[in-house]
N, C-alpha and C positions, 0 to 999 in steps of 0.2 A: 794557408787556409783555402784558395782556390784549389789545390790541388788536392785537398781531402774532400771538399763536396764536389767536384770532377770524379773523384772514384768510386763515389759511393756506390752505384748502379751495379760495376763489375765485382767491386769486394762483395756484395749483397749475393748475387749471383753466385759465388765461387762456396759464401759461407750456409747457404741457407740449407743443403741437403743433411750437412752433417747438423747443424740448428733441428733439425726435424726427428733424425734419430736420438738426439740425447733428449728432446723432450717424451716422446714417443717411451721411453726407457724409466720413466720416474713412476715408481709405484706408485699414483695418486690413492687417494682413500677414497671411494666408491659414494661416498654422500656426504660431502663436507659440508659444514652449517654454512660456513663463510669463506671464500676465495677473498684474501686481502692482499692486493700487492702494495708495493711500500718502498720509500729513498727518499735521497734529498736531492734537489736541484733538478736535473736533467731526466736523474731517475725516479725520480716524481712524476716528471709531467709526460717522460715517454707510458708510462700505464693511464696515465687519465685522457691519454690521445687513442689508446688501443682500448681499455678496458670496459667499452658501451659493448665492444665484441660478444663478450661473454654473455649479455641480456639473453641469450634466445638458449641457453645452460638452463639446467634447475636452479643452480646454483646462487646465492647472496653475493654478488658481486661487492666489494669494497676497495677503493682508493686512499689510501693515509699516510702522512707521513712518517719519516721512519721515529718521531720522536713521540708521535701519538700510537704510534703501535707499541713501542719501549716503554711509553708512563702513561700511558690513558686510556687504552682499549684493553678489555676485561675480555680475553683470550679466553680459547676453551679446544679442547683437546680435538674437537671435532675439525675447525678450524683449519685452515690451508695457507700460508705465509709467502708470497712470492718476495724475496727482498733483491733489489738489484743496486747494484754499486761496479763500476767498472774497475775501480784501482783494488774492491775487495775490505779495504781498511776506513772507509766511513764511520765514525767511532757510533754514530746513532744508530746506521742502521745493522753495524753488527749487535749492538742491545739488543735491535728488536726481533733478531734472529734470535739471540739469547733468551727472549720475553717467551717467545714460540714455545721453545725446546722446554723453556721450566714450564711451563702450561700445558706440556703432553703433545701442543699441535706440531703440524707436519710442516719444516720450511724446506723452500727450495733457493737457493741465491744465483743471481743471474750476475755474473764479473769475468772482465775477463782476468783474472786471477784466481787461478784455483786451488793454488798453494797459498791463500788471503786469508786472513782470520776470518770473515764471511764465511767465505767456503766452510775454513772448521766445524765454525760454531752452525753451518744449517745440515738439516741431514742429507741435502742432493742438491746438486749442483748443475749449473746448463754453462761450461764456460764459453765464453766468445770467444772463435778462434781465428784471430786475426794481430794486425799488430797496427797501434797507433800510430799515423802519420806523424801528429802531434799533438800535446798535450797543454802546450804556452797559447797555444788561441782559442775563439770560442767552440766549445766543441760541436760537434757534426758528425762525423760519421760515428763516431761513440753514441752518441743518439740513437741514431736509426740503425745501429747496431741490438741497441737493446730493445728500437719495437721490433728487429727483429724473431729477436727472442721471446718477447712477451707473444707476437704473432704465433708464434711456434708452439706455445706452451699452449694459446688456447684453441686451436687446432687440432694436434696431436693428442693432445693431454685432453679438453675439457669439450670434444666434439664441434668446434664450431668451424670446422673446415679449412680447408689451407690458404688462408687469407696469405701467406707471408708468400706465397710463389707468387702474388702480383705485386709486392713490395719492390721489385726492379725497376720493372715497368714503371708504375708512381712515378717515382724518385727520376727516373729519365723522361719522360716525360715533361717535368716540372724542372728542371736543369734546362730543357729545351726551346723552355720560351722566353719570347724577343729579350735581348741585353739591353735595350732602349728601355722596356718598358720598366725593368728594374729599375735602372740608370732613373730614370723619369724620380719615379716613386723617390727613390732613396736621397735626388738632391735636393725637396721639399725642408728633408732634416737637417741642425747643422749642431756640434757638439755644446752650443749654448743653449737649445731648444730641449724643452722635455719630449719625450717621447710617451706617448700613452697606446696601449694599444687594447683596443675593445672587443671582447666575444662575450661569448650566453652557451650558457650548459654546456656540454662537452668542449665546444671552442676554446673555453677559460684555457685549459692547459695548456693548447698552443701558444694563445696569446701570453702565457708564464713564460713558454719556449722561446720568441721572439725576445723577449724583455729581457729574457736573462743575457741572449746574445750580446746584444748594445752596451749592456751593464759589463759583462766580461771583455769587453773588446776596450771600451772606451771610458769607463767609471761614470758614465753619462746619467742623469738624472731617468729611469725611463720607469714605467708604470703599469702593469696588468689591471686591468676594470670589467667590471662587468658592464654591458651598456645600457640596461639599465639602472645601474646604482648610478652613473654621469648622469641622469637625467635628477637626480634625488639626489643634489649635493658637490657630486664630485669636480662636476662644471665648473662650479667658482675657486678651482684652486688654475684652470687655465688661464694660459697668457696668452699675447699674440706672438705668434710665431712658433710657438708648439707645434708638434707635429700628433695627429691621430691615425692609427689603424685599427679601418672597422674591418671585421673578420664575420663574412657574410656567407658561413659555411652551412647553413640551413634556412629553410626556409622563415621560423619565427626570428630569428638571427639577422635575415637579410631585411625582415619586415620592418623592426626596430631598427635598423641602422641608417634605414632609410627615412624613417621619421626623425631621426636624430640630425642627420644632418646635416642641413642649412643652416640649424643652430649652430652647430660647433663653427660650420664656415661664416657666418655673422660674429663670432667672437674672433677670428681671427686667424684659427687654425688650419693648416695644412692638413689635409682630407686625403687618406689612400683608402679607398675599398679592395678587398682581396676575397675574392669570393667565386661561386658558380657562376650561374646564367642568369640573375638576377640583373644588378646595376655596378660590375664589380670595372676599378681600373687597373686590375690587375684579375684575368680569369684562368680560372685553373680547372683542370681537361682531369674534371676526378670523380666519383660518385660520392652521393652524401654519406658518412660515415667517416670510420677512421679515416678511409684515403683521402678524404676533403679535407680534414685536417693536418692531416700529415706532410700531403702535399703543402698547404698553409704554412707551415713550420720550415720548410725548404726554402719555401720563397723565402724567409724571416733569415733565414741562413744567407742565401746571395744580396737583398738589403745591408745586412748589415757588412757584409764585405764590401758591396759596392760603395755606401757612404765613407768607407775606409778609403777607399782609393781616391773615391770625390775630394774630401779634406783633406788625404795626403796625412790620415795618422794610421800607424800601428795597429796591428789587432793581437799583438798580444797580450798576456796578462797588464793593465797601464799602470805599472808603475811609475808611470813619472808624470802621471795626471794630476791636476792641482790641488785635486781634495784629496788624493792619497798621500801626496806630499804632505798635507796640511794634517789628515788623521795621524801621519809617524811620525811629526813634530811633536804633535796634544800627547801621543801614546808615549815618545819619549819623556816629556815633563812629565805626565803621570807617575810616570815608575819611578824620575826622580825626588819629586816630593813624597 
């Protein structure tokens, strides 16, 4: 895992020219009702970290999942589908590439698999040309593989400049500050504590990116919030010794977090801000926008390997974590009764 977020900077580098020509190459439609990008998991939340980009397009911007794109959203030929999946074989989001195609609209799939049933089923493709370090721990550079590509498409493709040529920079940058202060942050946590980790409007989806890390590495209890629905509710499912990240990537963001927080440190929890120039314990050397998030999501990347090394567990898939033990027990009696 260190050594996949160590290379991201130079793999980005090496990959983002030719990224640029195969978006550059996709006959878009000239006035699509609706730009929807769409996945599960990772490829979810790398568009809802990139796709504010698009606002200054004519364009309908939309973020959905790939299972609301496949049974819930009333497509329409005019319509534009970005669906990404890295392995290609995501059984949802190749439906909702399916959904696309019987609806007349236009998909494009972002994998690096392009001999993938994805691929098939959309009519153009952007593959990522690179090769996974590894696939058994939380992913990283497959991520920011695919804002790369999402950067690209809306650049090349949808006018809104080549954000993805400072996508290096970011990403090195945010690798490059103090090991202490991660270290700091990450030993606050420990595999019995839930983890919660809070943003507002675009933030959410990093704060999804972060959560999922801890949850793939360590099967740990951890939680995406918005902070203010903690303020309405969510508060009282906290304990002492939980850990919070406030994710202080905008200004009304960093306003609420700031008002939040002596409460949450009165109940007991461990407090990391990650943020700009506001009031952050961890700051990030990034403009507001995607790159404040992104960057956001990196640090969420070296956290969650650093508490690995702190506790001395595994970051791969945890198999032998005690509620996975405990769900393939119930799973087995199930299927025997």
């Amino acid at each position: 895992m260190r050594a996949e977020i160590a290379a991201q900077p130079a793999i980005l580098r090496a990959v983002i020219p030719e990224l640029r020509k195969a978006a550059a190459a996709i006959p878009w439609p000239s006035s699509p009702t609706r730009i929807i990008f769409c996945g599960c998991g990772d490829s979810l939340t790398a568009p809802g970290i990139v796709a504010a980009t698009s606002g200054k397009t004519r364009h309908h911007v939309l973020v959905a999942s790939a299972l609301e794109v496949a049974s819930y959203l009333r497509l329409a030929a005019e319509d534009l589908v970005v669906a990404a999946s890295i392995s290609g074989s995501t059984a949802e989001t190749v439906a909702a590439a399916a959904s696309a195609r019987r609806a007349g609209a236009r998909c494009c799939a972002i994998t690096a698999a392009p001999a993938s049933p994805l691929a098939r089923e959309a009519g153009h493709v952007v593959a990522l040309p690179y090769e996974p370090i590894s696939r058994l721990t939380p992913h990283t550079l497959d991520f920011t593989m695919t804002v790369a590509a999402l950067l690209a498409l809306t650049g090349e493709a949808l006018g809104t400049g080549p954000g993805v040529q400072r996508l290096p920079a970011i990403v090195e940058r945010t690798l490059a500050l103090p090991e202490a202060q991660i270290d700091a942050a990450a030993r606050l946590w420990s595999p019995t504590a839930c983890l919660y980790v809070l943003g507002a409007g675009p933030g959410l989806a990093t704060a999804r990116y972060i959560v999922a890390k801890f949850q793939e590495a360590f099967g740990c209890a951890a939680i995406a919030a918005e902070l203010e629905d903690v303020a309405h509710g969510q508060h009282l499912s906290f304990r002492t010794g939980d850990v919070a990240l406030l994710l202080a990537l905008d200004p009304p963001a960093a306003a609420r977090a700031a008002q939040l927080l002596p409460g949450l440190r009165r109940l007991g929890l461990g407090c990391i801000v990650i943020g700009g120039g506001y009031m952050p314990d961890i700051a990030i050397e990034a403009e507001e926008g995607w790159p404040m998030r992104l960057a956001a999501a990196i640090i969420g990347q070296r956290l969650c390997l650093s508490a690995a090394e702190h506790h001395g567990l595994p970051v791969i898939w945890p198999v032998d974590a005690p509620q996975i033990l405990a769900q393939r027990s119930w799973a087995g009696a199930s299927r025997e009764r």
